[in-house]
C-alpha positions, -999 to +999 in steps of 0.1 A: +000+000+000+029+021+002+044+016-024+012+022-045+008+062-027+043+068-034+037+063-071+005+079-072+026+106-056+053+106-080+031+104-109+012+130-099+039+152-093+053+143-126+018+153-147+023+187-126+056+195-142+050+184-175+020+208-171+041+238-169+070+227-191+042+225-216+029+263-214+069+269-213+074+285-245+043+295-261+041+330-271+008+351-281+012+379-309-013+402-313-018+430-342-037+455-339-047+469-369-063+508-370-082+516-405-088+546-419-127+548-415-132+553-377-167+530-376-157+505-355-125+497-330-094+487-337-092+452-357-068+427-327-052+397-347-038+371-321-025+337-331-006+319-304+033+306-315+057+276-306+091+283-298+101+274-334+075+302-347+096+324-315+128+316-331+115+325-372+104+358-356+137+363-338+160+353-368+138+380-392+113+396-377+105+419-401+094+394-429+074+374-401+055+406-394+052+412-428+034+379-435+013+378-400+003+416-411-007+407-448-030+372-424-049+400-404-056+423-433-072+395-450-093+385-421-105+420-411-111+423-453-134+392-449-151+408-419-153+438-435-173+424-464-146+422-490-154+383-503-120+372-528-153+358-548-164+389-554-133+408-553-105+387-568-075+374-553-066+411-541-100+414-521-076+423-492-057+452-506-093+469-507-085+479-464-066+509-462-053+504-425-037+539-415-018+523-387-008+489-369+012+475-341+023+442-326+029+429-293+047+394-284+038+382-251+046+349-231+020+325-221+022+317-191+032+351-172+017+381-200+055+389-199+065+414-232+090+403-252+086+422-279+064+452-291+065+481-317+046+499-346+045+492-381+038+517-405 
């Protein structure tokens, strides 16, 4: 019987830890996008990366914001009512979005690791 707590200890100690070594090195971007018709807020783009996504941003983070930036245009195009069936393939160059900025957080404590504006 005590050998059977100890495990149920151990293993449960173990499923902890791999808990939090799991969160351990997610990051959350988010763009906010600001267009130039003042109707409605701010358009927040947030997809959630892996430490290899972390480490294409770090190696060139300009051409990773460049692609996330063009993702978010075309989803607040689509929201906005610009269909690529109606609109062709560059339904999402339609948005004239005056300003944006990003923001790289960690999971697991909302640290910042990286912020700034784009253009």
């Amino acid at each position: 019987m005590k050998n059977y707590i100890k495990y149920s200890l151990l293993f449960y100690l173990l499923s902890v830890v791999c808990c939090f070594a799991y969160d351990r090195g997610k990051y959350n971007l988010e763009l906010t996008l600001i267009t130039d018709d003042n109707r409605h807020r701010p358009f927040v783009y947030s997809i959630i990366l892996d430490r290899k996504g972390y480490a294409k941003f770090e190696f060139n983070d300009r051409r990773f914001l460049k692609k996330e930036y063009e993702k978010a245009k075309r989803k607040l195009a689509i929201k906005d009512g610009f269909i690529p069936q109606v609109y062709g393939d560059d339904y999402y160059k339609l948005v004239k979005v005056r300003n944006w900025t990003y923001k790289m957080t960690e999971v697991q404590n909302d640290k910042v690791v990286a912020q700034g504006r784009g253009h």
